[in-house]
N, C-alpha and C positions, 0 to 999 in steps of 0.2 A: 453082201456088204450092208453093213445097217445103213438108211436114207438119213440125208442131214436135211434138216428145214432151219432156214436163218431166220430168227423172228426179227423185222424190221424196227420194231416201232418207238428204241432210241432213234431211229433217226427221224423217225416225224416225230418227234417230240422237241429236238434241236431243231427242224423244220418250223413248227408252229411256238418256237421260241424268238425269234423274227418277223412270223410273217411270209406272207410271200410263199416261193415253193422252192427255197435252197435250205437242206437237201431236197432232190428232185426224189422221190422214193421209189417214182418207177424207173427210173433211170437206176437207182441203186439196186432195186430188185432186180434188173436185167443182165445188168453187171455180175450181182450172186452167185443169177445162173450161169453164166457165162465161165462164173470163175469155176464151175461144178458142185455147186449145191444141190440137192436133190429138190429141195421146194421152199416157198416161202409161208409164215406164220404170222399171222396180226393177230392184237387182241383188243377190238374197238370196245370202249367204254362209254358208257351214256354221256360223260363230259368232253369226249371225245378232245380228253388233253394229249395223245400221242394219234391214234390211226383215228382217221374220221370215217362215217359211214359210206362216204362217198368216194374215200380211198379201196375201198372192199372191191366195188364194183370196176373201180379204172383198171385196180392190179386185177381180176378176172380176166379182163381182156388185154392183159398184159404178160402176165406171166403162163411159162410155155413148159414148165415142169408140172409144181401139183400145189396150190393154193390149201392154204390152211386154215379156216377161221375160229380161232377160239372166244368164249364169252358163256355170260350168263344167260342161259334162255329165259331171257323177258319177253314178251310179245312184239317189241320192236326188233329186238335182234334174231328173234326166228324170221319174223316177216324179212332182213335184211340176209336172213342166210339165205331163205327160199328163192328170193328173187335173182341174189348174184349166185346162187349154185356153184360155192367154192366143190373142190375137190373132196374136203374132207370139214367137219366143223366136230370142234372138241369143247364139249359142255365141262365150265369152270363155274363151282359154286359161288361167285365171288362177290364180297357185296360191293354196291356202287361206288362207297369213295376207298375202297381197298388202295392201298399201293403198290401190292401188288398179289396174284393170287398165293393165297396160304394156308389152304386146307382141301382135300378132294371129296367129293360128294360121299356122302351118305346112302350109299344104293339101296338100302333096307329099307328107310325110313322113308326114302321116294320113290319109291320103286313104280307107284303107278303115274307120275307124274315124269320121271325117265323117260318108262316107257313109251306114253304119249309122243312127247319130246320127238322121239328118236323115230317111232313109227312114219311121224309127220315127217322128216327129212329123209328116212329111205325112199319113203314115197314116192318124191322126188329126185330121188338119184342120185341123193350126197349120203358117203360114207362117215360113219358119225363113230364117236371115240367119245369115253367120259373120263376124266381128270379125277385121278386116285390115290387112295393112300393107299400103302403095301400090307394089306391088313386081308387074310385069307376069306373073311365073310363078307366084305366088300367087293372081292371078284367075283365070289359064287353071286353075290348080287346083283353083280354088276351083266353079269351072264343072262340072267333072268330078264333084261332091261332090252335085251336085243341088239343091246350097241354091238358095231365090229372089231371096235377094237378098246381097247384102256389106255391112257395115259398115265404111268406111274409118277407118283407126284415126288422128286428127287431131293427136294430140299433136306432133308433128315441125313440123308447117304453124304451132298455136297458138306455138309456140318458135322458128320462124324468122320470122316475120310481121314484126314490128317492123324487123327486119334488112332484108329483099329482099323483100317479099309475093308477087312475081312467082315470085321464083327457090323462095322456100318453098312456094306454089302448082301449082308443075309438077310433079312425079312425081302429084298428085292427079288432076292434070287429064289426065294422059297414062292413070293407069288408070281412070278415071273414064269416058273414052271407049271403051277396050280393053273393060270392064265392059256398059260401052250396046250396042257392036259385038257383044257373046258374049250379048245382051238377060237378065242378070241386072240386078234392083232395083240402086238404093245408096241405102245408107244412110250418115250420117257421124257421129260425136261424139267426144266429151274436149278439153277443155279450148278447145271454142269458146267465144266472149264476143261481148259487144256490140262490143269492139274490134275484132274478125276476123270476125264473122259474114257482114257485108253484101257485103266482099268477096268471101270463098268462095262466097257466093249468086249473085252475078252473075256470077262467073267459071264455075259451075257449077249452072247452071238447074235441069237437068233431072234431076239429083238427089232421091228421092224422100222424104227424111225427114233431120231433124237433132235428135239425142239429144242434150239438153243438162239438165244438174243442178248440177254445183259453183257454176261462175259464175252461174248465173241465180236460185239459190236464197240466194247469195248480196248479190246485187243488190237481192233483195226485202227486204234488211234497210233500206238507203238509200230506195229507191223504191214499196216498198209492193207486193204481189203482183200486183195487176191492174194496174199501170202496169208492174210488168217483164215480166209476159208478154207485153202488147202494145206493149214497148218491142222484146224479140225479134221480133217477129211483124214489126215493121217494119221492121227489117232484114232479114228474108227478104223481106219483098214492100214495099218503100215506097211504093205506092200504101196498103196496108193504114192504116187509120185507126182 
């Protein structure tokens, strides 16, 4: 079954929209899991307007599945991966006042600055992933960097789905394979939904994780948090109950 990772950090953003610590985020993260999520996913930003840096470290020693940290490797945010030793950290090229991430690296063109990067966090013991477009010279490059795994960057797929599913589908599927063939992970996320999820899952099995937060954090406004997590969940595996 492909891993779900619930990205939290709508709710610290309605958290640090108050004040205070309602929502409680570890308490929401625990909840997650509890409801059967596979892991959870922050994306702390230098303005730390939704996860803070010092949320990174509380959910480390909070969360009992598999910690995700995505960002841009600035010299603050390696020093903050290195020390809280998430499970996994996923390099997003994204610039500071982004709203949110919207393009995946350039493996070609950074290839020796990736590498770097990424050397420095296996060192240590975190499994590292880089944030991609679906673009065949960007895997082989991305191969080259050492990372474990890709994160395919889904924005393009969630925007043409409604259109052609098939035809918005394919450049995925094509590096998707080129990725399984070079035995790097994949990972995938932005802007999947309940809409597009279950497609992309059966068109793409063997995919090893799907990062999702806007939509799904979303959706627990409607449906309540333990019915949309395993409202996801069954659209990755519909035998899931």
């Amino acid at each position: 079954m492909i891993k779900l990772s619930v990205n939290i950090n709508k709710i610290a953003t309605i958290r640090n929209a108050r004040g205070g610590n309602t929502p409680d985020i570890l308490k929401a993260a625990s909840k997650i899991e509890a409801f059967g999520a596979h892991g959870i996913t922050v994306h702390p930003r230098p303005d730390e307007r939704h996860i803070r840096y010092q949320d990174v470290f509380d959910l480390k020693n909070t969360v009992k599945t598999e910690l995700n940290v995505e960002g841009n490797p600035t010299a603050s945010f390696i020093d903050l991966v290195i020390q809280s030793k998430p499970h996994q950290v996923t390099l997003v090229p994204d610039a500071p006042d982004a709203l949110t991430s919207n393009a995946g690296w350039d493996t070609i063109k950074h290839a020796t600055f990736l590498k770097e990067v990424i050397d420095e966090f296996k060192k240590n013991g975190i499994r590292t992933s880089i944030f991609i477009d679906p673009i065949i010279a960007q895997i082989d490059g991305a191969k080259e960097t050492g990372t474990d795994r890709i994160e395919l960057y889904t924005e393009s797929f969630a925007i043409n789905y409604n259109k052609n599913p098939e035809q918005a589908l394919a450049p995925y599927k094509e590096a998707a394979l080129v990725a399984q063939k070079l035995e790097l992970g994949i990972n995938a996320g932005h802007d999947l939904s309940l809409e597009n999820l279950r497609f992309f899952a059966e068109q793409l099995p063997f995919i090893d994780e799907v990062s999702i937060g806007h939509a799904l954090i979303s959706d627990a406004l409607y449906f309540g948090l333990d019915n949309t997590v395993k409202m996801y969940l069954h659209q990755l595996n519909p035998s899931y109950l």
